[in-house]
C-alpha positions in Angstrom: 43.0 158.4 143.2 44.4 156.7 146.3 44.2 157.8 149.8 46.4 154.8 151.0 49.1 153.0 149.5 48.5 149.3 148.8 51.6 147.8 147.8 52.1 144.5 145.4 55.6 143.6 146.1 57.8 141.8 148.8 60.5 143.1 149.4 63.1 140.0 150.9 64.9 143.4 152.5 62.7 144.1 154.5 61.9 148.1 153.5 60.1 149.9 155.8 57.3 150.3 153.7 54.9 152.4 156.2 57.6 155.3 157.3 56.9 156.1 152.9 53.5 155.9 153.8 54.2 158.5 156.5 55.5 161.2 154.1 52.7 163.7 154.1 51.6 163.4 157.8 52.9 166.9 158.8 52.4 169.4 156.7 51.5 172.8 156.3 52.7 173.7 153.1 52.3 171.8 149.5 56.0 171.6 148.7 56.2 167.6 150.1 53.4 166.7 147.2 55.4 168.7 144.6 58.9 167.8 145.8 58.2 164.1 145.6 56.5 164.3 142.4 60.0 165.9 140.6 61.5 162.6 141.7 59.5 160.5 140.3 59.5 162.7 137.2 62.9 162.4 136.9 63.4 159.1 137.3 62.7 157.8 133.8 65.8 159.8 133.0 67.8 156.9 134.2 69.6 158.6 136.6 69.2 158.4 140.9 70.9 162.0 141.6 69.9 164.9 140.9 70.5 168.5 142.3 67.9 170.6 144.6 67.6 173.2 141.5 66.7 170.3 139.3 63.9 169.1 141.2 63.0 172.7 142.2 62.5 173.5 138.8 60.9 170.4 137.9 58.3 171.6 141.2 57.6 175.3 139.5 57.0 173.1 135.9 54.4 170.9 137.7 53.2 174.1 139.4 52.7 176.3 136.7 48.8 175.4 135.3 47.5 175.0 138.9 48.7 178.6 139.7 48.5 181.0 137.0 45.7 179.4 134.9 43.6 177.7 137.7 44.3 180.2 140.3 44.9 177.7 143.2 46.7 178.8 146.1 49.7 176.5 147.4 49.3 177.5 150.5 48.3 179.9 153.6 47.8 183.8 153.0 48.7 186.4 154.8 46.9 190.1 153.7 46.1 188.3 150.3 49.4 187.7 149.6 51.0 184.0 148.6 53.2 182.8 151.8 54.4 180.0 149.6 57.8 179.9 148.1 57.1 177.9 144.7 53.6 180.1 144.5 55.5 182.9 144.9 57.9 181.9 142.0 55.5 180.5 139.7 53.4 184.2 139.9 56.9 185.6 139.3 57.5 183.9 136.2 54.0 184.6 135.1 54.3 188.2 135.5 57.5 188.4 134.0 56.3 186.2 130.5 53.7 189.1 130.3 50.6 186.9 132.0 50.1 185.0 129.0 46.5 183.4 128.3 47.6 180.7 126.1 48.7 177.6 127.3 52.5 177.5 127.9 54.5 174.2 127.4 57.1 172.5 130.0 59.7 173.9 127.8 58.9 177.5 127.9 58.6 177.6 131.3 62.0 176.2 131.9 63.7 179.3 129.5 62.0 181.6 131.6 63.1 180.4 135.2 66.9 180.5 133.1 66.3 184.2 132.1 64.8 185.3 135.3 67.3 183.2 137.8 67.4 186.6 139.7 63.9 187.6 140.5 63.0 183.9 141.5 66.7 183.4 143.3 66.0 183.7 147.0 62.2 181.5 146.6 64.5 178.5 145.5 67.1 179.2 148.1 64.2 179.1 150.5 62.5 176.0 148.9 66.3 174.5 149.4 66.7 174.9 153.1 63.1 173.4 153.7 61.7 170.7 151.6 64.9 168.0 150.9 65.3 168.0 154.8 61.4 168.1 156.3 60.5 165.6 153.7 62.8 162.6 155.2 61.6 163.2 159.1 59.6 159.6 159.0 62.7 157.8 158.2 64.1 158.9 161.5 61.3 158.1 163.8 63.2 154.9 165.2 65.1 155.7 168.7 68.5 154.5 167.1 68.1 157.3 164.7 66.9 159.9 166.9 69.7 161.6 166.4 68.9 162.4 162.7 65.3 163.4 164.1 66.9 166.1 165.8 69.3 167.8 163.0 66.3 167.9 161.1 63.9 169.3 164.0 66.4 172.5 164.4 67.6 172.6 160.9 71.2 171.1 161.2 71.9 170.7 158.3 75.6 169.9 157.8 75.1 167.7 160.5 72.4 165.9 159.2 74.7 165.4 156.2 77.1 163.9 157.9 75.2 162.0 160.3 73.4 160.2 156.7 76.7 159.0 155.3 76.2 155.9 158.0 72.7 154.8 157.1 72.1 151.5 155.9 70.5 152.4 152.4 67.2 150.5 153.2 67.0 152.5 156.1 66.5 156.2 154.1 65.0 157.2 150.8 67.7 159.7 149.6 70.7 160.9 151.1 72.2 164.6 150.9 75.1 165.3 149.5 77.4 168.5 150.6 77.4 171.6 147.8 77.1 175.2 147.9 73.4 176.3 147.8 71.1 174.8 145.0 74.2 172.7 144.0 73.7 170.3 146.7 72.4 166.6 145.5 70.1 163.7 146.7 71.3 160.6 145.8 68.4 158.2 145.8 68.8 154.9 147.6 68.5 152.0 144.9 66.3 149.5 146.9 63.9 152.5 147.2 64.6 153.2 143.7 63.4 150.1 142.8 60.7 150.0 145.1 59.1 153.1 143.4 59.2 152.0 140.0 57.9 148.6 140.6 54.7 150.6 142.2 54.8 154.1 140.3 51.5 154.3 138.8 50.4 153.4 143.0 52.3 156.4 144.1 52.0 159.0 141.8 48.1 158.5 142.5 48.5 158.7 146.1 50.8 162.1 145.6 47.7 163.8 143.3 45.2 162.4 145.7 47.0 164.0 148.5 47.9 167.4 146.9 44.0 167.6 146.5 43.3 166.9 149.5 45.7 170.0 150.8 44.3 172.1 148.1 41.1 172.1 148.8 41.7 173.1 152.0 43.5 176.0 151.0 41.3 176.7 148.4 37.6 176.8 150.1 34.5 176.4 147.7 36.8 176.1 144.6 34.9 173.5 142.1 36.9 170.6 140.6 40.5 170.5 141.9 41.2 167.5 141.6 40.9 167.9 137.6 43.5 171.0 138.3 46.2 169.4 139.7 45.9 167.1 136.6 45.7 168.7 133.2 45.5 165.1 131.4 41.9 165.0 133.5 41.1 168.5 132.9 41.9 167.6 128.9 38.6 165.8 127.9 36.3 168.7 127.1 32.2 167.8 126.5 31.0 170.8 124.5 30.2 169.3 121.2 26.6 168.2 122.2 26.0 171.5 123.4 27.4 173.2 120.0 25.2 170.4 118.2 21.6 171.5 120.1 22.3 175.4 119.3 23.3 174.3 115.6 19.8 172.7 115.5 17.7 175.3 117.1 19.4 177.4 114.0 18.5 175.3 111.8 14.5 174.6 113.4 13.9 178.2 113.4 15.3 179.6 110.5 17.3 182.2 113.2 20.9 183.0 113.1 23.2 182.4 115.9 24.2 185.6 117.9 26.5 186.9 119.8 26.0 188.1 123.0 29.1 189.9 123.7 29.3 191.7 120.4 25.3 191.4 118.7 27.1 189.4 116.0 25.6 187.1 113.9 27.9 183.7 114.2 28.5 181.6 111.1 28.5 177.7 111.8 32.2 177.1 111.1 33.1 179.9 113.6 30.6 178.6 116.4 32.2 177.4 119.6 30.8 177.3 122.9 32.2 179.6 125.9 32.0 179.1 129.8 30.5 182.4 130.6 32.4 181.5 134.4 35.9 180.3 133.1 36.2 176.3 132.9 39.3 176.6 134.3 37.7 177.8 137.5 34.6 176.1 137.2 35.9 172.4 136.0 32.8 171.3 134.0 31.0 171.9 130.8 27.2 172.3 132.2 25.3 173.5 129.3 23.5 176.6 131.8 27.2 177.9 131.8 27.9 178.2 128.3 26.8 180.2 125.2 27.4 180.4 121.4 30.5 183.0 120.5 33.0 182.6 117.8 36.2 180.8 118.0 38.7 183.5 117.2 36.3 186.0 120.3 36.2 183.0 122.2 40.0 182.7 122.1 40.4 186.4 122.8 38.1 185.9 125.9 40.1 182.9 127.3 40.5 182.7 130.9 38.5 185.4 131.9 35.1 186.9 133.3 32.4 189.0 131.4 31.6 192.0 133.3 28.5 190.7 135.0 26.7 193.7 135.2 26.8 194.7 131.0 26.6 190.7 130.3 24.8 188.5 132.6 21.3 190.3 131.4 22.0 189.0 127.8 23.4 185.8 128.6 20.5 184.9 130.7 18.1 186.1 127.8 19.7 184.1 124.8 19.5 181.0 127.3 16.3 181.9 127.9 15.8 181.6 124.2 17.2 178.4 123.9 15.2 177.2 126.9 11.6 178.2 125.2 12.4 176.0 122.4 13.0 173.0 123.6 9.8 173.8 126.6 7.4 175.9 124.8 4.6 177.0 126.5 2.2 175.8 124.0 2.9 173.7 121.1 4.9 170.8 121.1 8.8 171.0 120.9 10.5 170.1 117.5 11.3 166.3 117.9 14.8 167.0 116.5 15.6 169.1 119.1 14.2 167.9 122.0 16.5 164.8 120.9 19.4 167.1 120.8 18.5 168.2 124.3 18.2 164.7 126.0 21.5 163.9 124.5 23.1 166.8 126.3 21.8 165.4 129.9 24.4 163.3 130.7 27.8 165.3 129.9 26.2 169.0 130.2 23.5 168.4 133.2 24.8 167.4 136.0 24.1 170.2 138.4 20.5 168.8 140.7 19.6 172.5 140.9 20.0 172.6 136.9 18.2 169.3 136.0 15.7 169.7 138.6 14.7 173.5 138.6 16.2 175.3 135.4 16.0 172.8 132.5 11.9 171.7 133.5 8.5 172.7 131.7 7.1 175.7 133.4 9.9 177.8 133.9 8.8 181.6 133.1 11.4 184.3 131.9 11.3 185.7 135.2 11.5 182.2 137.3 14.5 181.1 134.7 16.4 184.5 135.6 15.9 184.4 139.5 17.1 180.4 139.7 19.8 181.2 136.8 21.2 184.2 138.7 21.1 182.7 142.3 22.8 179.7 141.6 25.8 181.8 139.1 26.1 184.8 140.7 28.4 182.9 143.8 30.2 181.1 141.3 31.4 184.3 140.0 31.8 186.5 142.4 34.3 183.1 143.7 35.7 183.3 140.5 37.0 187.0 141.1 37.8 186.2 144.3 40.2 183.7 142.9 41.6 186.2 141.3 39.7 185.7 137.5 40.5 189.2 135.4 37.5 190.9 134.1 37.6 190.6 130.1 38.3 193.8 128.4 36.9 193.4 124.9 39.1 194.5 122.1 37.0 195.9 119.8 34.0 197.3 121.6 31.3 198.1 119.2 27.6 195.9 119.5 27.0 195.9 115.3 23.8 193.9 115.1 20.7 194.0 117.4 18.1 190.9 118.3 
């Protein structure tokens, strides 16, 4: 990602390259990163105008995974409560599709803010009176257009619209055309139109490297945001090796794989790995967070927390288990595994206080639990801070015993 813009093209017209540059200098909320980002998602379509409900929606689309799956906050909080207008939607939407767990597609999430125009109504009305005006204030920094500085400083904005039907093209992004409510229209300029195609890959990196930047700030302590505002990044999962190591301690000792959450036995074609701390919160696949449990439980887990009292005992047993097989105390560890193991380092190890304190010869069950539990137990109570559900498990009944 890109914290400055670096642009390859001359430009004989002399665009005013660094008032772009100056887009994100004042803000406060995230609805510049998200506003921006609709038009350059919507510019493949062919077209340079597009309505404020378009690219609203397009923002609440974009939205969608970093707030109700990821959790993130958008912006400030007041009493726990989202003071952020496309949050506020998004969470809207989410509540009234029934919370699903599942990953929900661009599509879906469209026919929802159709069906539920009303409840989300008034956040796009507000999103419309702030974001297509703020977002243009460095293209009005020169004293000849001070004028235009000051319509959008007090929120004039049917005289801003007016006052815009004079500017030189190279001299503004988008202009604003007149129309009742969401109806009203940007019309892009086509020399910036042109300008942002020729360096789109350029600027849609500095836009995700800038939204992180914001996040994190609202979002304190929260691991891997930067995979969060990007679900392309977020997409290349490293379990397998993982899965692989607790397939061959199976097969070394002769044990079945259990369950920790239900005492079942787990048959290889049903083993997956789960995040005990949701990846979604946690962004990685580090081998001390995960444990054997079977796809179709795994699913039904999903983006949610164990109760830590009734599961963080067994958890930290089972790894335990794994632990004293690949460092016995006496004996030498199977070759096969301890293979299986190294291979796991680089993908599912990269935590220093893992690699150098957990995962060494030496470590007794009591000395594994105290470093296991003092480096988790913040991640999740940050997790339920986040606002992580507690998993309820369906069918409640421990069959099998260790």
């Amino acid at each position: 990602m890109r914290d400055k813009l670096e642009f390859d093209v001359v430009y004989s017209n002399d665009l005013e390259t660094e008032k772009f540059e100056r887009l994100f200098n004042d803000k406060s909320q995230s609805y510049k990163f998200y506003w921006l980002e609709a038009i350059l998602d919507l510019l493949p379509t062919g077209r340079e105008e597009f309505t404020f409900e378009e690219l609203i929606e397009v923002m609440i689309c974009n939205a969608w995974t970093t707030v109700t799956y990821y959790k993130l906050r958008l912006g400030p909080t007041v009493n726990g409560n989202a003071e952020n207008f496309l949050e506020h939607a998004t969470k809207a939407l989410y509540e009234c599709m029934g919370k699903p767990q599942k990953s929900v597609n661009k599509n879906d999430v469209m026919a929802s803010i159709k069906k539920n125009e009303a409840i989300i109504h008034n956040d796009k009305m507000r999103l419309a009176d702030y974001v297509p005006y703020k977002l243009l204030s460095p293209f009005f920094t020169d004293e000849a257009l001070r004028e235009g500085a000051d319509y959008i400083k007090n929120d004039k904005h049917k005289e801003l619209i007016d006052y815009m039907k004079a500017i030189p093209d190279e001299k503004i992004l988008y202009r604003i055309i007149a129309g009742r409510g969401l109806n009203k229209r940007i019309i892009l300029s086509h020399i910036w139109v042109q300008f942002i195609r020729d360096n789109y890959s350029v600027i849609k990196d500095w836009i995700q490297y800038n939204k992180a930047m914001f996040l994190e700030d609202r979002n304190p302590g929260v691991p891997g945001i930067v995979y969060k505002i990007d679900v392309e990044k977020d997409s290349d999962r490293k379990t397998e090796k993982v899965r692989d190591l607790w397939k061959t301690a199976a097969e070394v000792t002769g044990e079945p794989i259990i369950e920790i959450y239900t005492d079942d036995q787990i048959g290889i074609k049903q083993l997956s790995m789960d995040h005990f701390v949701p990846r979604s919160y946690i962004a990685n696949d580090e081998m001390w967070n995960l444990i054997p449990m079977r796809k179709n439980k795994n699913s039904e887990k999903n983006n949610k927390l164990p109760d830590w009292k009734r599961f963080f005992t067994p958890f930290c047993q089972y790894q335990f288990y794994l632990y004293s097989l690949i460092f016995p105390i006496s004996g030498e560890t199977n070759v096969y595994l301890r293979d299986k193991f190294e291979k796991c380092r680089k993908d599912n190890l990269k935590s220093i206080w893992a690699a150098d304190n957990l995962y060494i010869p030496g470590n007794s069950e009591q000395a594994f639990k105290k470093i296991l539990e003092h480096n988790m137990a913040p991640i999740y109570e940050a997790a339920k801070l986040q606002g992580f559900e507690t998993w309820v498990i369906k069918k409640d009944q421990r069959t099998h015993s260790r």
